[in-house]
VEXKE-711887 format. One record per residue (C-alpha): residue in one letter; x negated, y, z negated. Coordinates in pm, whole numbers, plus 50000, padded with zeros to 5 digits. Layout:
<rs>
aXYZ ...
</rs>
This chain:
<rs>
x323932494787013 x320652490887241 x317312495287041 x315562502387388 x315272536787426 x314302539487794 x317322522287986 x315622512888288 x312832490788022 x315422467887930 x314472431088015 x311052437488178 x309342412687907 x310092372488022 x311782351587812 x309242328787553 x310162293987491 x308612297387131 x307012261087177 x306152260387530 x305322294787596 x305262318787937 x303442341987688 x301992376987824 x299102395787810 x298302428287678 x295482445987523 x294102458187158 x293822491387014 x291512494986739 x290482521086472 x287602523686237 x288352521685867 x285302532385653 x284942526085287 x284962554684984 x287392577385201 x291352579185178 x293112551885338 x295012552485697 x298342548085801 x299282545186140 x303152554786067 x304242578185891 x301392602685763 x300732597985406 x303222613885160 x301772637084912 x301772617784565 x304052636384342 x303522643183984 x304672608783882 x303312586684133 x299612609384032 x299992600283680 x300942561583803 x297662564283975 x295362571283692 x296892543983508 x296452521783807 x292892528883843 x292452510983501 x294112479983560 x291922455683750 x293802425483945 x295552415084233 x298212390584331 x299282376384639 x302712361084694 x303182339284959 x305952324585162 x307202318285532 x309272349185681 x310052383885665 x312892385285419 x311412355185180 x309662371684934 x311472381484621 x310992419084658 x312062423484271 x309272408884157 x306622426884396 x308232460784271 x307842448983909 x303992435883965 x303902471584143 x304962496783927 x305122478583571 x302022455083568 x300272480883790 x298502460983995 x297122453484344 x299832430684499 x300452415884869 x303122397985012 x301362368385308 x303832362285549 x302882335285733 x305082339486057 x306332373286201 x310082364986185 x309982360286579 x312182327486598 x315222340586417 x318362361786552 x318852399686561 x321702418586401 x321002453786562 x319732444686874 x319282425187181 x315822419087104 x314022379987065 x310662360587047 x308192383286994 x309852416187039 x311862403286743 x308842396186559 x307912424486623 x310532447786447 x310402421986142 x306952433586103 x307912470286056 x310612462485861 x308512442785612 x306252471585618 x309532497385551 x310282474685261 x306392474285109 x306582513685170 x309732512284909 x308312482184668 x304302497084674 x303182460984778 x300812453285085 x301812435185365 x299522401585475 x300232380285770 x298552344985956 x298612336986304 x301072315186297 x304222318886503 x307942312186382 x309022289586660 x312832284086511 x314122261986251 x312292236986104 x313612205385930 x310072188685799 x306802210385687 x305202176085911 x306922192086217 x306102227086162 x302212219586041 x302202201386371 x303372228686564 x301442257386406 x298202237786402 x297922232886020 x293772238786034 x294402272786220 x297082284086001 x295152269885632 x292022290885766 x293972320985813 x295842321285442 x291892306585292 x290652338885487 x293602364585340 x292292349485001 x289232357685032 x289682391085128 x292482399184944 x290362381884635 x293862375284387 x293582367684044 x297182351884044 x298752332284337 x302462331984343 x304822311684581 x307992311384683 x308982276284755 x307962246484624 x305812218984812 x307662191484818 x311282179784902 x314132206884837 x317172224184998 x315102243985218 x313202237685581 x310152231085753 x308452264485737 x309362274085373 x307492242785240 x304822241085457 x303822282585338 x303852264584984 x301482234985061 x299512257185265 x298762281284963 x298502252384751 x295572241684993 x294092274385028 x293872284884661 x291202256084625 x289962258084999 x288772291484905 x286452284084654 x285022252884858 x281552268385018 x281642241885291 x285492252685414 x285222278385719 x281372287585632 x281772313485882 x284062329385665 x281802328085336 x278872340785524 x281202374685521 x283352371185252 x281862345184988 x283802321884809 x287352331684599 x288632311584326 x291832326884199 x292612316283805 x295912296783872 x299052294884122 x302412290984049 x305972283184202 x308232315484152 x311652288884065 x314072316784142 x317692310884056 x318632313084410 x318792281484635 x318932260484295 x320622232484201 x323312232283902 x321602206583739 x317792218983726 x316572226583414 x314472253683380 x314322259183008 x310652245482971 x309132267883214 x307612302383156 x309582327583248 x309692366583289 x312692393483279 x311912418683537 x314952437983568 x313372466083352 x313482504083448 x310552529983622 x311092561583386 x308612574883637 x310492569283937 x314392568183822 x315102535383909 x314802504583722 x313052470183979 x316612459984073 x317082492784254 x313782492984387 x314112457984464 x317542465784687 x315692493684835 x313382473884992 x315292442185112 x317622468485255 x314942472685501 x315512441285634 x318082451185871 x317802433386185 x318502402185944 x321452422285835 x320132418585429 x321392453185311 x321612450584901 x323572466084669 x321162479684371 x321182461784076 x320092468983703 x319752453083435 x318252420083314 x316732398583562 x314912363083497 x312562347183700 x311132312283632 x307402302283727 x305562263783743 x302412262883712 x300852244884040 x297232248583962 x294442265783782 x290892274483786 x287902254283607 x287752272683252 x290732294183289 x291902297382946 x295342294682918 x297332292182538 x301082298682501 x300042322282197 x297902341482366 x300372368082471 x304022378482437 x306712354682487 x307932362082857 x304602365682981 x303072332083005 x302422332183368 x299982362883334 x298202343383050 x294602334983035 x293602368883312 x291682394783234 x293802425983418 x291002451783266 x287822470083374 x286252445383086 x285732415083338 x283242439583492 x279702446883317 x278912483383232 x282142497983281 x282302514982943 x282072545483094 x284492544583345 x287642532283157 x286382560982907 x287022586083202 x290092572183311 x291302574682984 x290422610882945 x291812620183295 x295142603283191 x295252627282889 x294112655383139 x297632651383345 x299742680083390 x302612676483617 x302432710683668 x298572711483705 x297762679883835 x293992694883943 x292752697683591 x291662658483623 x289702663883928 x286482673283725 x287242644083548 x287922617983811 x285232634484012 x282792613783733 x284892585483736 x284052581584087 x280742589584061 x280412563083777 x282432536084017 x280212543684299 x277342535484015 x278422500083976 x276842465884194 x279702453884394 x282222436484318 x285722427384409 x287692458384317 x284892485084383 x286122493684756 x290022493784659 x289332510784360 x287302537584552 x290042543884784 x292792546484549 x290952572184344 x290412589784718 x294012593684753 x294272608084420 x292292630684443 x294142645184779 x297312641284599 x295552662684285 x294022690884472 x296952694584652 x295162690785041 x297252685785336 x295212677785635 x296612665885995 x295462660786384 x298612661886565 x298672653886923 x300332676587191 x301452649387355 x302682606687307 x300812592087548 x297502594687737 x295882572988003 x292012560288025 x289992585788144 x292282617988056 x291882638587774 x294172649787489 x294822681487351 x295002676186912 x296192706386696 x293692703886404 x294962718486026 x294152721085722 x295542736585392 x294142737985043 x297462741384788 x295932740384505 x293542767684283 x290842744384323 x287792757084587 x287472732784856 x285522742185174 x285962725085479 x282982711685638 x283822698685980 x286632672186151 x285002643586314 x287482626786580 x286752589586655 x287962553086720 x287772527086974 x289892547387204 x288052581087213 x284392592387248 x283762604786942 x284032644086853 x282572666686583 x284252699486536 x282132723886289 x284102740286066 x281732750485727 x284232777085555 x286372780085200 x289912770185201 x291462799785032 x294872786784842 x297702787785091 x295562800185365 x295982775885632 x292752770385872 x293992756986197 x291852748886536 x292562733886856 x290572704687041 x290472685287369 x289832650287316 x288432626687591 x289932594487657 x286992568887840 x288202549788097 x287452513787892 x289432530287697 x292442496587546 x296132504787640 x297812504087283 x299352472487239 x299802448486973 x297052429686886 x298332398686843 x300132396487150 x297452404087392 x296392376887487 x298622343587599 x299672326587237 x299802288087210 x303392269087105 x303052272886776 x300592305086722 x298812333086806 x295942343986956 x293482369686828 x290102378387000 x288972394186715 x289132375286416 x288392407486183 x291972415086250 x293662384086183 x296022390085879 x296522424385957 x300412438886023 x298942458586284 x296802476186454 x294692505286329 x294952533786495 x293122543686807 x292462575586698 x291132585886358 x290402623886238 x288112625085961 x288232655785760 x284912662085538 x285482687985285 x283422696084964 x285482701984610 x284032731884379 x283162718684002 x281512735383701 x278082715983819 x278582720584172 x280082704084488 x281242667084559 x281992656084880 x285332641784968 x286172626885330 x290162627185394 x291152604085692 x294692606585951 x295482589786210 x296342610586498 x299762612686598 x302432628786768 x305182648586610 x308502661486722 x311842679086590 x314442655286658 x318062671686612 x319162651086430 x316962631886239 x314372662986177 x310962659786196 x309252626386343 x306042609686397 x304512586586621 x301242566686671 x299642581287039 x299522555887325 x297222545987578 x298992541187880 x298182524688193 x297852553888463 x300862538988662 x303492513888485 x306172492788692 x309042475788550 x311422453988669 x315042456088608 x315512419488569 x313412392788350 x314702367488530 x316622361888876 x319092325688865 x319642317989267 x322992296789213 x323572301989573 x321002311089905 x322642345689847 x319652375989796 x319152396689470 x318012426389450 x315122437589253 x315072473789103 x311432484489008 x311312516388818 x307422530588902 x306092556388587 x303492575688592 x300872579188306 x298942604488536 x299542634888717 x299282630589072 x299912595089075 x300262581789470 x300202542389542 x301812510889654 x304072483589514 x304092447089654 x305792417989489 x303332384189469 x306552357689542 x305542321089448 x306322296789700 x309172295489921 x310592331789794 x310452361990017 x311052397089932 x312282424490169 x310452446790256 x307322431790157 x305692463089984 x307052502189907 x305122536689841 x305742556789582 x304232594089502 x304762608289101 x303302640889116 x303952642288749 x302862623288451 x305462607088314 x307872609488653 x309592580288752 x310782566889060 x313302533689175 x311842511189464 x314412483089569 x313842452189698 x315992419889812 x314382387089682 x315642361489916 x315532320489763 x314012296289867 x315952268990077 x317362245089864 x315942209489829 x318382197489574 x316172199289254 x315632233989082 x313102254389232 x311392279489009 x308522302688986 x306682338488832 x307272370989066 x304712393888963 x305332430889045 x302022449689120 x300672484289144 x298152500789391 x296652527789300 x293072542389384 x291162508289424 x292862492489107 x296072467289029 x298012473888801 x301252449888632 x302192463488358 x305282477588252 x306422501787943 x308842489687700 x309862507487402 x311732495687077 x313312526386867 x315302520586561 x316082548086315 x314442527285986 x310982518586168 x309002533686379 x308922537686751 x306932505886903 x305772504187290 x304312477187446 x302892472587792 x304132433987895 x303172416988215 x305432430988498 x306672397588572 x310202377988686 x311292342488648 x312492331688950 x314632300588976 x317122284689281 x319322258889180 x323442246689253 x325612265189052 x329622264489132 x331352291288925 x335482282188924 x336632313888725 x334862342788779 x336502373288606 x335442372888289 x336062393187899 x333152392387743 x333152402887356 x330302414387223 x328582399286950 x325372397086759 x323212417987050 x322962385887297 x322702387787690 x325032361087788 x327092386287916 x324242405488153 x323432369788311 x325972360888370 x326382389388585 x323612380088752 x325262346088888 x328042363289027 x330512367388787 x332652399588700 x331942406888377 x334302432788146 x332902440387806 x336102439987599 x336072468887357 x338662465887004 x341052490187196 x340922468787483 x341902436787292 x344542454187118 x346282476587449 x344642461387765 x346502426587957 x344702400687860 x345692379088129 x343502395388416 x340912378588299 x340442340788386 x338212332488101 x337372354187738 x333882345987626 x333312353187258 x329182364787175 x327142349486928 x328382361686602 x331272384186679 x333342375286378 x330692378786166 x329812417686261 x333062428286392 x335952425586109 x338442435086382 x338642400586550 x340392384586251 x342942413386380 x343322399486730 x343592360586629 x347142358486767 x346792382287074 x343992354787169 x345622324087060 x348502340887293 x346252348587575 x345322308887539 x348922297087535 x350022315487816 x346952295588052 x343842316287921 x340792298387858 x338762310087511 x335102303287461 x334022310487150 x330012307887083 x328322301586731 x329532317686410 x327722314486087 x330012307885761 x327502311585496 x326522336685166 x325862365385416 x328852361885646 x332012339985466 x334712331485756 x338022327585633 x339622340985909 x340882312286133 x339162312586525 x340302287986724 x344152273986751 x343892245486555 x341342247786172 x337872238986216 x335082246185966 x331402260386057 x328432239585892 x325372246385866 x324282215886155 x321712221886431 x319402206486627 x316082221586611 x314252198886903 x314522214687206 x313902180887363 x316672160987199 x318292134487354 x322142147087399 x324642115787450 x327772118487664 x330422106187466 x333212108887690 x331452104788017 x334992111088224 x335862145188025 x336432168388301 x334672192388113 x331632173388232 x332362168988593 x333742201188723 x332812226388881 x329652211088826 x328272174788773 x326712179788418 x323502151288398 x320812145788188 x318442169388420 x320892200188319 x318902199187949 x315782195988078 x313202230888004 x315832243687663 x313612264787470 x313352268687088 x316862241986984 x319892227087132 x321472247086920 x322782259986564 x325932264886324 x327652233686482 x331322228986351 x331552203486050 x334642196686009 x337502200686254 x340942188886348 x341632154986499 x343242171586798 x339592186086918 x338202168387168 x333822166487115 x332462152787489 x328992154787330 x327002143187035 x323502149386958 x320432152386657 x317582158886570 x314592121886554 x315922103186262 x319152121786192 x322642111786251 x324742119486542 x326182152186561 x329172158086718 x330262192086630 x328252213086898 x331142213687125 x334382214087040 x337612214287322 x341222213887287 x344202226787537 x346242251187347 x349912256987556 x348952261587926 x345182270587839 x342332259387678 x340012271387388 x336402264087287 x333752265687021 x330192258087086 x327102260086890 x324662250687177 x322102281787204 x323232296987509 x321972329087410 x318732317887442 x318782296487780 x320332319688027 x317912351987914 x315382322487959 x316372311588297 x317042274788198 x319522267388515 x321242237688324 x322412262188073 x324142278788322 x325682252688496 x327412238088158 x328432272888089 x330092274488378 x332162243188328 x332702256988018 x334142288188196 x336682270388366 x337692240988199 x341522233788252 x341262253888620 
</rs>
């Protein structure tokens, strides 16, 4: 299943070693958030609080206290305990992320790097949309597995990273610092300790005055009152002993939403699909453990001091109390809680009308602004106002303007009048649109307005991917956003209404992003953020072309227009020694949003011997300006739409490449694109389908290449083991890439001819020496002389899920580890099975050829045709 939903996008974005980037550059679109109005989404529009979640509110509005939990990836934090913080403890909690997810693999796609990261980011926010938590995040990029937090730190640029969690801290301002893994030595990697030392750092960094003063001069100083290590059962040893620690059972049950933290807790890691984590629900009792890392000067802290069970909370103040003069308000609160009628939810609003009033009242302090926008919301939710600027249209370029369908409707008995809509943000001149009438109940008040883009206007990308990141993070021009999941929206209506009381009228400003909405067929009604397009895109076909011979390629470019009557030129800027055919091509889109295919023939460069490699860069003439940019867009059903404009670029490379077999099954995995280059190189590639396994001759084909975890996501192959293990007898050749045999994906279906098992083994360095243990193994020699130079340039590893155990008869030509580890031989395993040949390799091929690392291709190719 392709995630891309415009064919012709596929591939336009190059391939990112994660360490030693190629990188691409894009711009930021930003919104304006202001600070006693209702918060902003960018996807979807706000939901209208329900009875429940209004009465959840009010009782949230009197609990003071926040808590961050912090740990490495998407998918790391224990989402059980954020929905129990959430909805039992009430209060203010985040989940800090410190990486994006970007260096893992992808279940539902054929997505990596930072498009990867990407979709982990939505999903993370899917989940925190389930669990009621926020979503934090640092700069720092997830590069691939890490064995030592000294290698990661390293990599990420441990100052860089530290400043960005001391920064989230201050802002965030949490009473209660929670991690996931522990700082020291345990069954876990690089990444997962260093987020633990790193928020073991930060938690006294941020109370240091003379760490990041540039920071403090914005933000002050935060000391939270203590930090602890959330010692979950999971990834334990037998033989810890947690009987001494605090601990807390948070499998209880939300009478006000139906489900007890288990099920909310599934709910939410469910959303973690590219990882495939789906979760069954659970209920009932669930224990989680907690050491204490750390506390604040003077927090108090006594083991009677509250229920058993709740030790970790001990010592914290979670009331309006730790505030001065907020008698008052927590007297209000109360009273509006007693005020609650499901079916009348707008008899509070007189009340929490004062409430806010009296908030507004108080100096500042750190729960004033959140406060002030939660009781916002609730008051929206209460009088029952549904407000929206919907776009006519997706997508507009700099300098056009945009048509916005303005409503407004007042569901409630309560008398609201609508002042006027104010459009604004970074992408718009700003707009006022006078309104000044009532808002009768179920009388909807609806207006049209045109909306002008300025030419500086930021294409909608983002943020932290417009500019060129370093190895190990990225970079953010502004650091204001640093932290955030994503951008704000480009384009903000603010609605400024006045609610009717028995003493008169208080204002209340209601704030949507604008968007785009559509009736899908299927799926119903849908939303999207608007884009700022460039006013002509171009995109490649390819994201890299491998010249194994001097044979040309040819080079679609798919021209789309973000303007109506868009007329131009495309060139391609070669580097040295390419040449492209012809040398530039008109195109004319009368249309906005037309498309039309340009070809080219990029001819190599002559061959020297050595492997000769450079950046095509596809450019755009139109009316004085030159464009590269291309449109790619990422649509799966459980997040929402994402487009990004990369660099219109192509890797380029010319090296010797001999193919032997060249009719090839290719089997579908995981969502890799071995199969798609190797097309590239010349070889006739048939995706083999389950019917075709099971009705087509097998023996047509000279080699079957298994993808990157096919037996884990396609049942059916345990099935075909002995049509296969035929296919091999009878003179086939079988090559079977990594499988993973772990909690998430058991194997006990054999895969090769003779038992092997899959460890866990891989070899994270990129840059690893790799020994040649049997330096006469044909395997080695032809088609193609395999040398040290043919893994030179890997990106990310060597590779993962080597086998760990396998038969005597399996031959293993190479061995190779990680600095100070043992050999490992299991990357590679080879034995002849009847007149043919069968294969298992862990070495990340998936990643080299999308990546254009010729070597990789080469030692495929042996691999191809070994026993020809």
């Amino acid at each position: 299943m392709t995630s891309i939903c415009e064919r012709w996008a596929l591939g336009i974005l190059p391939a990112m070693n994660l360490r030693n980037t190629l990188g691409a550059v894009m711009g930021i679109a930003l919104g304006v958030i202001g600070m006693c109005e209702s918060s902003v989404l960018a996807e979807p529009p706000p939901r209208q609080l329900s009875a429940s979640e209004q009465l959840r509110a009010v009782e949230r509005l009197a609990v003071v206290g926040n808590v961050l939990y912090v740990a490495a990836h998407p998918d790391d934090e224990n989402t059980r305990l954020l929905a129990y913080l959430v909805a039992e403890k009430r209060l203010r909690t985040a989940y800090l992320s410190i990486t994006r997810g970007d260096g893992g693999q992808n279940l539902i796609g054929a997505e990596q790097g930072p498009l990867l990261g990407l979709i982990r980011t939505q999903e993370l926010l899917a989940a925190r949309r389930v669990d009621g938590a926020e979503q934090l995040f640092t700069r720092a990029r997830d590069f691939g597995y890490s064995k030592t937090p000294t290698e990661t730190m390293n990599i990420w640029g441990k100052d860089a990273v530290l400043s960005d969690v001391v920064w989230q801290i201050r802002r965030f301002r949490p009473d209660l610092i929670i991690t996931r893994f522990p700082t020291g030595n345990s069954d876990t990697h690089g990444h997962h300790i260093a987020s633990a030392i790193l928020a073991e750092e930060a938690f006294r960094a941020a109370a240091d005055p003379a760490f990041a003063p540039e920071q403090v001069k914005q933000l002050g100083t935060w000391q939270a009152k203590r930090i602890v290590w959330n010692r979950s059962l999971w990834g334990g040893r037998p033989s810890d002993d947690l009987s001494a620690l605090p601990k807390l059972d948070i499998g209880g049950y939300d009478a006000l939403s139906g489900l007890s933290y288990g099920e909310l807790s599934s709910d939410s890691r469910s959303m973690h699909k590219s990882q495939g984590f789906g979760a069954a629900r659970s209920r009932g009792p669930s224990v989680e453990y907690f050491q204490d890392l750390g506390r604040a000067l003077g927090t108090k802290h006594g083991a009677n001091q509250a229920p058993a069970g709740s030790e970790v909370f001990v010592g914290i103040d979670w009331t309006w109390g730790r505030v001065p003069g907020t008698a008052r308000l927590v007297q209000l609160l109360e009273q509006a809680r007693k005020e609650w009628a499901p079916h009348h939810p707008e008899a509070m609003l007189p009340t929490l009308l004062q409430a806010r009033a009296e908030l507004s009242r108080l100096p500042d302090n750190p729960w004033k602004e959140p406060k002030l926008r939660e009781l916002n919301d609730l008051l929206v939710g209460c009088a029952g106002l549904f407000v929206e600027a919907a776009a006519a249209e997706p997508s507009v370029a700099p300098g056009g303007s945009l048509p916005i369908a303005l409503s407004a409707l007042n569901r409630s008995t309560v008398g609201v009048t609508l002042q006027e809509v104010r459009l604004v943000g970074a992408a718009a001149e700003s707009v006022t649109v006078p309104v000044n009438r009532p808002l009768p109940n179920h009388e909807p008040w609806q207006r049209e307005q045109s909306l002008q883009i300025p030419a500086s206007a930021p294409l909608s990308n983002p943020y932290w991917l417009s500019v060129r990141p370093d190895p190990g993070l990225y970079r953010v021009t502004d650091p204001q956003l640093i932290g955030q999941p994503e951008n704000t929206p480009s384009l903000v209506a603010e609605f400024h209404l006045l609610i009717r009381t028995a003493t008169g009228q208080e204002p209340l400003v209601v704030r949507r992003s604008v968007h785009h909405k559509w009736t899908d067929p299927v799926a119903g009604e849908r939303y999207r953020s608007i884009e700022i397009w460039p006013v002509v895109m171009v995109n490649p076909d390819s994201k890299v072309l491998m010249f194994g011979d001097a044979q040309p390629h040819p080079l679609r470019v798919r021209v789309k227009a973000g303007i109506d009557h868009a007329t131009g030129t495309v060139k391609l800027d070669l580097p040295p020694g390419f040449v492209a055919e012809p040398a530039s091509l008109p195109f004319t889109l009368e249309k906005k949003g037309a498309e039309e295919e340009l070809r080219f023939q990029v001819k190599p460069a002559p061959h020297s011997g050595a492997t000769q490699s450079g950046l095509l860069r596809v450019q755009a003439e139109i009316s004085g300006q030159t464009l590269s940019r291309g449109l790619l867009r990422i649509d799966h059903s459980h997040i929402p739409i994402q487009t990004l404009f990369p660099e219109a670029t192509v890797q380029l490379a010319r090296f010797d490449l001999k193919r032997g077999r060249s009719k090839i099954g290719y089997i579908a995995g995981a969502g890799d694109e071995v199969g798609t280059s190797l097309r590239q190189v010349g070889y006739d590639v048939t995706i083999l389908s389950d019917e075709a396994l099971e009705r087509q001759p097998l023996h047509q084909y000279g080699a079957i290449v298994v993808g990157v975890r096919a037996y884990n996501v396609n049942q059916r192959l345990a099935f075909f083991h002995r049509r296969l293990m035929e296919y091999v007898a009878a003179g086939g050749n079988l090559v079977v890439q990594y499988n993973t045999s772990n909690r998430l994906g058991k194997l006990s279906a054999p895969i090769g001819p003779l038992p092997f098992e899959i460890s866990q083994d891989r070899v994270t360095d990129e840059n690893a020496t790799v020994t040649i243990e049997q330096a006469s193994h044909p395997l080695l020699h032809r088609p193609n002389r395999i040398t040290d130079a043919d893994f030179a340039g890997w990106v990310q590893e060597r590779g993962l899920y080597f086998a760990g155990h396998w038969d005597p008869k399996y031959e293993t030509p190479l061995s190779l580890h990680d600095p100070g580890e043992p050999p490992k031989k299991g990357s590679l395993l080879v034995v002849r099975h009847g007149k043919g040949a069968f294969l298992y390799t862990g070495l990340a091929f998936f990643r080299q050829l999308p990546a254009g690392v010729a070597g990789a291709y080469r030692l495929l190719a042996n691999l191809i045709s070994y026993g020809q």
